[in-house]
N, CA, C and O of each residue as an XYZ file, in Angstrom:
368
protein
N      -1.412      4.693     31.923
C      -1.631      3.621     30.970
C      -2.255      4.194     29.706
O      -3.236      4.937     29.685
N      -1.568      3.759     28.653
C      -2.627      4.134     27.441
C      -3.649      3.605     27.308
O      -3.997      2.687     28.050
N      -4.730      4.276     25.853
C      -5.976      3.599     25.363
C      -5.810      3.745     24.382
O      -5.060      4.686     24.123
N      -6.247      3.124     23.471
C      -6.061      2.776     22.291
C      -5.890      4.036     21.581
O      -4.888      4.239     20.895
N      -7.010      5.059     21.743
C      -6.730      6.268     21.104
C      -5.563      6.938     21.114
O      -5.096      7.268     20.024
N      -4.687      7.357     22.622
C      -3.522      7.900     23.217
C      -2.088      7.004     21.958
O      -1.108      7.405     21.332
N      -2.645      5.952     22.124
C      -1.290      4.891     21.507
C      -1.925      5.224     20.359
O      -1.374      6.276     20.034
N      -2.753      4.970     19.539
C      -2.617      5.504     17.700
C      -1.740      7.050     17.732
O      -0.685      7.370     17.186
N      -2.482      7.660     18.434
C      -1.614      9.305     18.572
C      -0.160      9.363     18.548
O       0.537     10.144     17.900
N       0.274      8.268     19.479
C       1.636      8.102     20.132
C       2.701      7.604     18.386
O       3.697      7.996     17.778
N       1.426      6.337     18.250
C       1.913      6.087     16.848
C       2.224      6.918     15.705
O       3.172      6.869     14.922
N       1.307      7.631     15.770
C       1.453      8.607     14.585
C       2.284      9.674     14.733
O       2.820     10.081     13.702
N       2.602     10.398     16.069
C       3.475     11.111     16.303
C       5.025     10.685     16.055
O       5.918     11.532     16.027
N       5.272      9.244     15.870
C       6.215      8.926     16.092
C       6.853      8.534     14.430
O       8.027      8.361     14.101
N       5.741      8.483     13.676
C       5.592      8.228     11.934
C       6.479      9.443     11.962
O       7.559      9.082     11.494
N       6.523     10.620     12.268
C       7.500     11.764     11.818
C       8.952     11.706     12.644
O       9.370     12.841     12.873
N       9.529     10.988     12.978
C      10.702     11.354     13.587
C      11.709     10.619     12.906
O      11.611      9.401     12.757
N      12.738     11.328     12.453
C      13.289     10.445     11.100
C      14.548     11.055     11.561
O      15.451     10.886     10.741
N      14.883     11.685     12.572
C      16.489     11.459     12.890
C      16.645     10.513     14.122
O      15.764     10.095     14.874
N      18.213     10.242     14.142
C      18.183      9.625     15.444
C      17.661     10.023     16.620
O      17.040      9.374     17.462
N      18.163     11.824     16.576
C      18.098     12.727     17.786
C      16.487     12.599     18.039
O      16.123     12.072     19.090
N      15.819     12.919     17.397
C      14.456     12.479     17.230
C      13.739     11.561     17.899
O      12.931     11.820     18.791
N      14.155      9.945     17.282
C      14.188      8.511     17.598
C      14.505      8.810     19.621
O      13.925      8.249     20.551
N      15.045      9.330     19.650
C      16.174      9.032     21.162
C      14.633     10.055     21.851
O      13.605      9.444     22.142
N      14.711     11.348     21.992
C      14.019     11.937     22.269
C      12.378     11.137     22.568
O      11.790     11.041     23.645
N      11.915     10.609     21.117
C      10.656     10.109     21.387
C      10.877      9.028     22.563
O      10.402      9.292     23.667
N      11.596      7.794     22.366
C      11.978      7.051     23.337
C      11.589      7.335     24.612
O      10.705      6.828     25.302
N      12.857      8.772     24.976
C      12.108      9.042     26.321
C      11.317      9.553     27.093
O      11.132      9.485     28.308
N      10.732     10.226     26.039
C       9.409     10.676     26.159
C       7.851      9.973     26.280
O       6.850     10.295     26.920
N       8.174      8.789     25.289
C       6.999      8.186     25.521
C       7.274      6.644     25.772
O       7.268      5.966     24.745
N       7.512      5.980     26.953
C       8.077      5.270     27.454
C       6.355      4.204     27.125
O       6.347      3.140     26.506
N       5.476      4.677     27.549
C       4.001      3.848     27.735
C       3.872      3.316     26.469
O       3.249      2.256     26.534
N       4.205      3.610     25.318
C       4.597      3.063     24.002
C       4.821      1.881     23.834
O       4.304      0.905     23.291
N       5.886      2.201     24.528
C       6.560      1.063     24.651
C       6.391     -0.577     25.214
O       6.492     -1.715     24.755
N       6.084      0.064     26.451
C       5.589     -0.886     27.470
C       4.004     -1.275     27.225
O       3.587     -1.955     28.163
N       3.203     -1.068     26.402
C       2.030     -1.551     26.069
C       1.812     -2.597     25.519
O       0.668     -2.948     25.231
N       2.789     -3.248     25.285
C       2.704     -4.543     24.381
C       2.638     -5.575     25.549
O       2.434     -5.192     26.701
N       2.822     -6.968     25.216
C       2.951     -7.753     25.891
C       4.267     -8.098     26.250
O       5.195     -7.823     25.489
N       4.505     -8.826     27.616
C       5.869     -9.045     27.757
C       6.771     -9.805     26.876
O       7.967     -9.588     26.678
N       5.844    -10.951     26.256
C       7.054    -11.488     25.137
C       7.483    -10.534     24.246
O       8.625    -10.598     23.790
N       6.646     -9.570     23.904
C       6.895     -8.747     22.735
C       8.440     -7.662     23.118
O       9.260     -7.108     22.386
N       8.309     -7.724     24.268
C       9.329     -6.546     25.452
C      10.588     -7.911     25.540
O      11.803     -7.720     25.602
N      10.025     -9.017     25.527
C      11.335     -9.901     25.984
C      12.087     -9.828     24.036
O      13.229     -9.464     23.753
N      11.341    -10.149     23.343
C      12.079    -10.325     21.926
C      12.638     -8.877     21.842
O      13.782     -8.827     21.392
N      12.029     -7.597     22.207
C      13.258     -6.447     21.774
C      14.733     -6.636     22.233
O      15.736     -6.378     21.568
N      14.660     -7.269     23.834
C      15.504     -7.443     24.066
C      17.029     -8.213     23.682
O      18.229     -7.959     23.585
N      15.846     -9.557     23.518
C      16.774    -10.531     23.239
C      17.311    -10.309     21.459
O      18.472    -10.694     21.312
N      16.747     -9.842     20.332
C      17.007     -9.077     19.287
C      18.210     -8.358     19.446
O      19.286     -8.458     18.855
N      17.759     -7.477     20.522
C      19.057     -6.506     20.353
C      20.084     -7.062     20.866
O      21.131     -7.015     20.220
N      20.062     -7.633     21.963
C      21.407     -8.643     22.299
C      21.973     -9.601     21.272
O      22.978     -9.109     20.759
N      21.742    -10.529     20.901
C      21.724    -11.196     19.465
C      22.443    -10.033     18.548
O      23.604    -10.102     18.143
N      21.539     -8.963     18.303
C      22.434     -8.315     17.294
C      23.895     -7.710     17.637
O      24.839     -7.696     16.846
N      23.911     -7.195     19.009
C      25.126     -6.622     19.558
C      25.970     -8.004     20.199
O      27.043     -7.997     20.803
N      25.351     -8.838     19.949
C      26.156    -10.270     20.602
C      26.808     -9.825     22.030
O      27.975     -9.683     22.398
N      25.361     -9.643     22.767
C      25.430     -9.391     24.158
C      25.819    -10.889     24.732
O      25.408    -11.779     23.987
N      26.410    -11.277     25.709
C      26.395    -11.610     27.148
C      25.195    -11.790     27.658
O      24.434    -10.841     27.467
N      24.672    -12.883     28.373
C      23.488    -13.043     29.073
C      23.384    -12.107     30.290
O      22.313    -11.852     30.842
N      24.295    -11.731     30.579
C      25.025    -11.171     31.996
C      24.671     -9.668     31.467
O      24.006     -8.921     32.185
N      25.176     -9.218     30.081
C      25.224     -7.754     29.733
C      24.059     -7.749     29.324
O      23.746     -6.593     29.039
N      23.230     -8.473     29.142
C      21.621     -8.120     28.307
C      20.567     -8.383     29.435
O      19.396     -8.316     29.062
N      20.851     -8.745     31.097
C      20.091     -8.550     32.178
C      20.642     -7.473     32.344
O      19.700     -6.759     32.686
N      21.840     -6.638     32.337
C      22.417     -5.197     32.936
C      21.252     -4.585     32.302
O      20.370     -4.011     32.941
N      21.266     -4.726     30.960
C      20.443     -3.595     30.061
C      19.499     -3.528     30.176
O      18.989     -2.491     29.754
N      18.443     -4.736     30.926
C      17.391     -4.688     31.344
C      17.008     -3.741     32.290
O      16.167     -2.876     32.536
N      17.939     -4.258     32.681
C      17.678     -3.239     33.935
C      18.080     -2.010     34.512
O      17.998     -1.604     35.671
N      18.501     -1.532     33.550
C      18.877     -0.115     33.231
C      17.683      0.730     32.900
O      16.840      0.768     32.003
N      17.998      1.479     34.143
C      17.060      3.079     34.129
C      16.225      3.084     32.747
O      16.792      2.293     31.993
N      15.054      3.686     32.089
C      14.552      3.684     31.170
C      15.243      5.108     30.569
O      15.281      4.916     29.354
N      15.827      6.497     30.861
C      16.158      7.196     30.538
C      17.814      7.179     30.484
O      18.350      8.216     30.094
N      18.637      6.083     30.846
C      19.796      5.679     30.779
C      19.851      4.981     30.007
O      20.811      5.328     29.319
N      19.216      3.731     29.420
C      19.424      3.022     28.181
C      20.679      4.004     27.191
O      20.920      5.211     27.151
N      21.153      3.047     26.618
C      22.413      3.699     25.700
C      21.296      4.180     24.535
O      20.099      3.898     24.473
N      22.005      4.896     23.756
C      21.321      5.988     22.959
C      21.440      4.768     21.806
O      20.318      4.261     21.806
N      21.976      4.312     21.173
C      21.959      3.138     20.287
C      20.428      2.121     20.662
O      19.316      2.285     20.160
N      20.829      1.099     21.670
C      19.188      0.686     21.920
C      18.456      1.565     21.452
O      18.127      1.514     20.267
N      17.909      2.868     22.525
C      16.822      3.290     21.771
C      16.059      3.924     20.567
O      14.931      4.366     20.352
N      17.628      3.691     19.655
C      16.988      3.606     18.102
C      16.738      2.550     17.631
O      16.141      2.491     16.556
N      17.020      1.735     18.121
C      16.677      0.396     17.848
C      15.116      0.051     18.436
O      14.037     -0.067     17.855
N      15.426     -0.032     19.548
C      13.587     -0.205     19.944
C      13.047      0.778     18.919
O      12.746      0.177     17.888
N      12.788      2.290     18.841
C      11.751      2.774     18.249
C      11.854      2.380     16.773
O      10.783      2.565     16.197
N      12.950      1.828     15.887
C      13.035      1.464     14.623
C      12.180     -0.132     14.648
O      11.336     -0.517     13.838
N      12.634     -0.753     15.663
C      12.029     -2.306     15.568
C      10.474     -1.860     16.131
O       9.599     -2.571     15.636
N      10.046     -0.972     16.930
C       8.393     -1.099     17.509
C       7.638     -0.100     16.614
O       6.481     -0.360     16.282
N       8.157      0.873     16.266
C       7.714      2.350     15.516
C       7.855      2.312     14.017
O       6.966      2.017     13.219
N       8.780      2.564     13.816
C       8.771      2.486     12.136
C       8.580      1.343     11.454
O       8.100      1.311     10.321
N       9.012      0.161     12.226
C       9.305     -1.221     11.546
C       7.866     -2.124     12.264
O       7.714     -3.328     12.055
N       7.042     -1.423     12.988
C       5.732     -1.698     13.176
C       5.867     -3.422     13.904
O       4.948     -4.241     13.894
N       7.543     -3.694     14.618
C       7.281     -4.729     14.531
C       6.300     -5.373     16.174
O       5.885     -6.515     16.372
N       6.210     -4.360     16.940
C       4.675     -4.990     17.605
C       3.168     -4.473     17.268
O       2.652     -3.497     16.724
N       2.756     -5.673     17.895
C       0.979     -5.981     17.570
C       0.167     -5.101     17.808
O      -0.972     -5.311     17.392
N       0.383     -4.032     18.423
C      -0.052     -2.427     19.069
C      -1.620     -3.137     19.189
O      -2.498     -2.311     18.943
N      -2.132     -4.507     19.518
C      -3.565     -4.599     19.627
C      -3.970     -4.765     20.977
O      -5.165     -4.861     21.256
């Protein structure tokens, strides 16, 4: 589990990654990032990215539930662009 300190670090490490290959890499590397928020915050990435890819209710529970290191390489530029660069969770 992170602490606040670990996640600013995580944050800031992640301020430098400006390719995709990058983006993808951090992803699976720092998964606790991720998952530190609250679950609505984890349910709106989802439902965002479905919405944007005009998922299927059916294809956006698959993706849920897809391995964290299997996620398609697309999602996880998306999560780290929507949580990381685009700061769009509360990291509080």
């Amino acid at each position: 589990m992170l602490n606040s300190i670990n996640r600013n670090l995580y944050i800031h490490i992640g301020s430098y990654c400006r390719t995709d290959s990058e983006k993808i890499t951090y992803f699976n590397k720092y998964k606790d990032v991720f998952f530190y928020q609250n679950s609505k915050e984890i349910d709106d990435l989802f439902h965002i990215y479905a919405n944007m890819k005009r998922l299927s209710e059916s294809e956006m529970l698959d993706l849920i539930s897809t391995e964290w290191l299997n996620m398609p390489d697309v999602f996880k530029i998306f999560a780290f662009d929507y949580c990381i660069r685009d700061a769009n969770y509360s990291f509080q």
